[in-house]
N, C-alpha and C positions, 0 to 999 in steps of 0.2 A: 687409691681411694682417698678423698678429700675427705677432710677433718671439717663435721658441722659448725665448727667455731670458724673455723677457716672464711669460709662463705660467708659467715657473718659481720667478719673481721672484714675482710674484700665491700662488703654492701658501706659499712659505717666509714668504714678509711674513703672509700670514695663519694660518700655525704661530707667530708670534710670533719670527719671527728674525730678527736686524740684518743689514740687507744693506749698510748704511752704513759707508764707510770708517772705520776705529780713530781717534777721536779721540786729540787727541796729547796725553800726559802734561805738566801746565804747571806742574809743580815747579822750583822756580829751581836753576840747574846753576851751576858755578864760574864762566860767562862770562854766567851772568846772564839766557840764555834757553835752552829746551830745544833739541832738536835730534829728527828721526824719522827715520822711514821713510814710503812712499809707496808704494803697491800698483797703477799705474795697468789698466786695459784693455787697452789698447793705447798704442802710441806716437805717437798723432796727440796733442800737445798742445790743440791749440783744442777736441777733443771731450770731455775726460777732466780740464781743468783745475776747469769747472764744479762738477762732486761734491766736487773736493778745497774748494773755495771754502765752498760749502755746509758742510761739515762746520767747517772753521775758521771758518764766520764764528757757526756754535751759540756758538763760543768767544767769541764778538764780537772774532774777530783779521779785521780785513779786508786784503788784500793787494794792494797797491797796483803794484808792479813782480816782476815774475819773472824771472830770469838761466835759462837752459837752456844746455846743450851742442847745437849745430845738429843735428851727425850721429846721436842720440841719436833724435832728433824728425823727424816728417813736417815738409815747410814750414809756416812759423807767420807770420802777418801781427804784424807790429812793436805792434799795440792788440788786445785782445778788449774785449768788454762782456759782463760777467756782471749777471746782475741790477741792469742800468741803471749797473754804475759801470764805470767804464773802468780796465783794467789794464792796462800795457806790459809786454811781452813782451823781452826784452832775448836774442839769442842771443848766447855769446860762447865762442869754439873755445879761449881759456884756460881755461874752467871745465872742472871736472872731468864727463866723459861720463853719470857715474852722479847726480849731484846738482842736484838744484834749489832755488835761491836764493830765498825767498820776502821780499820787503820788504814791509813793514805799514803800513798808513797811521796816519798821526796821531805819529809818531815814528819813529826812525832805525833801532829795530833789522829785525831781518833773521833768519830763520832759514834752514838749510841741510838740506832732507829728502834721505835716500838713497831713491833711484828704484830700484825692482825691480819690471822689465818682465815681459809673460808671457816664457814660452816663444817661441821663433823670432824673436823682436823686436832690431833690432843690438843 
């Protein structure tokens, strides 16, 4: 059984429209890496990290470790495996509820996107 988003997804992709998250502007800012926003689904982490992966990794930024706020997110197992690499998942009740912490592999930096949840989500 087909998922009504599916069909929808299927009619707009073949109108020619981006269903794909906004990639992120990679203009160097004063601390040297940009900074976004994040639009997820919903607030299950492990279901909704994957598309964000995808989209940064067009960028060829791959993300190595993620900080979350716990309360923020459904429970999240400590590793995911996206497309064969493995990511840690790091929750920590100091970060800030609305932001997630993205570290990149191959180097030390780190970006910080602001999370906006749908509707009804804590």
């Amino acid at each position: 059984m087909s998922h009504p988003t599916t069909n929808l997804t299927s009619s707009l992709a073949a109108a020619g429209t981006d269903l794909r998250p906004p990639l992120i502007d990679l203009a160097p800012t004063r601390d040297g890496f940009p900074v976004g926003a994040w639009c997820p689904r919903s607030n299950d982490l492990v279901a909704t990290l994957p598309e964000l992966f995808a989209a940064l990794g067009e960028q060829n930024l791959l993300v190595r470790r993620v900080v979350y706020h716990p309360t923020t997110w459904l429970a999240a197992p400590r590793r995911l495996v996206s497309d064969s690499r493995r990511v840690d998942l790091s929750p920590s009740s100091a970060f800030h509820p609305r932001l997630l912490r993205l570290f990149l592999s191959g180097s030390n930096r780190c970006m910080d996107l602001l999370v906006i949840l749908p509707a009804g989500s804590p």
